[in-house]
C-alpha positions as CSV (number, residue, x, y, z in Angstrom):
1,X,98.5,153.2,102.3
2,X,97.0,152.3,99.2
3,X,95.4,149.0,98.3
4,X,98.4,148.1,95.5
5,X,100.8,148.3,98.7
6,X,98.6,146.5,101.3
7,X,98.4,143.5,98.2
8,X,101.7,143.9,97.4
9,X,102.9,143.2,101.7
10,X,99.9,140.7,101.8
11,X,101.4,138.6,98.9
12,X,104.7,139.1,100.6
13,X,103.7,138.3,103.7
14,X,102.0,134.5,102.3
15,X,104.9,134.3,99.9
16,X,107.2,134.2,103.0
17,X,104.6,131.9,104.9
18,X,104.6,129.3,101.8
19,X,108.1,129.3,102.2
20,X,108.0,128.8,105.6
21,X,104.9,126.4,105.7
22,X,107.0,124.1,103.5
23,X,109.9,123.3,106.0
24,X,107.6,123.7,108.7
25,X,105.5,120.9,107.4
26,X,109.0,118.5,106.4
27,X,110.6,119.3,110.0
28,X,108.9,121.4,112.3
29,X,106.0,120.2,113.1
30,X,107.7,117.4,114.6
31,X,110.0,119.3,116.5
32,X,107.3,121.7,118.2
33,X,104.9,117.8,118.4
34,X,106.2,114.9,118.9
35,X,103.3,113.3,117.8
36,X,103.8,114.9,114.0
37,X,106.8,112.7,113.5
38,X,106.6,110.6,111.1
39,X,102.9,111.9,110.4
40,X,101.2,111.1,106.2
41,X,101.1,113.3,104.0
42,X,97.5,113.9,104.2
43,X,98.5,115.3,107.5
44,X,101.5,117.5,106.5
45,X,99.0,119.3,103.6
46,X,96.3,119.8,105.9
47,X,98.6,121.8,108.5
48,X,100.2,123.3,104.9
49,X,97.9,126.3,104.9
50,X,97.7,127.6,108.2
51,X,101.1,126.7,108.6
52,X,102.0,129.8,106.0
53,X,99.2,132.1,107.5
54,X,100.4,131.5,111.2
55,X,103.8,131.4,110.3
56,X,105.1,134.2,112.1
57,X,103.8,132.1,115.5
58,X,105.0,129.1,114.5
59,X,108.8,130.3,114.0
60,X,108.8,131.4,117.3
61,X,107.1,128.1,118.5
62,X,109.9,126.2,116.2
63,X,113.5,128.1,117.7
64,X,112.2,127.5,121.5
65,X,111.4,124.3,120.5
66,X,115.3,124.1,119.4
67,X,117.1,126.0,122.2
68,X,115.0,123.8,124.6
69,X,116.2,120.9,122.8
70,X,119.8,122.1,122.9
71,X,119.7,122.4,126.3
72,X,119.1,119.0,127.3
């Protein structure tokens, strides 16, 4: 693999967490924590960036946290 394609997934890869990281921030987080609802902003942009690196993690954290809470 050469380094133009490993920058080229890495920016994909953080363009997709940005994207991610920003609905995370506005929903998510309070639906994985409880404790996140209703959190300041100086809160929501500090979980911002490892929000979009993690993102993959978090996703998966986020739909169990919705099929648990369709469940009940």
């Amino acid at each position: 693999m050469s380094a133009a394609a490993g920058l080229t997934l890495f920016g994909a890869y953080m363009g997709l967490g940005a994207l991610f990281a920003l609905a995370f921030v506005i929903k998510g987080a309070a639906a994985i924590d409880p404790l996140a609802k209703g959190a300041p902003i100086g809160f929501r942009l500090l979980i911002f960036p490892a929000s979009a690196a993690l993102w993959p993690l978090l996703l998966v954290k986020w739909l169990k946290a919705a099929r648990a809470g369709d469940d009940a």
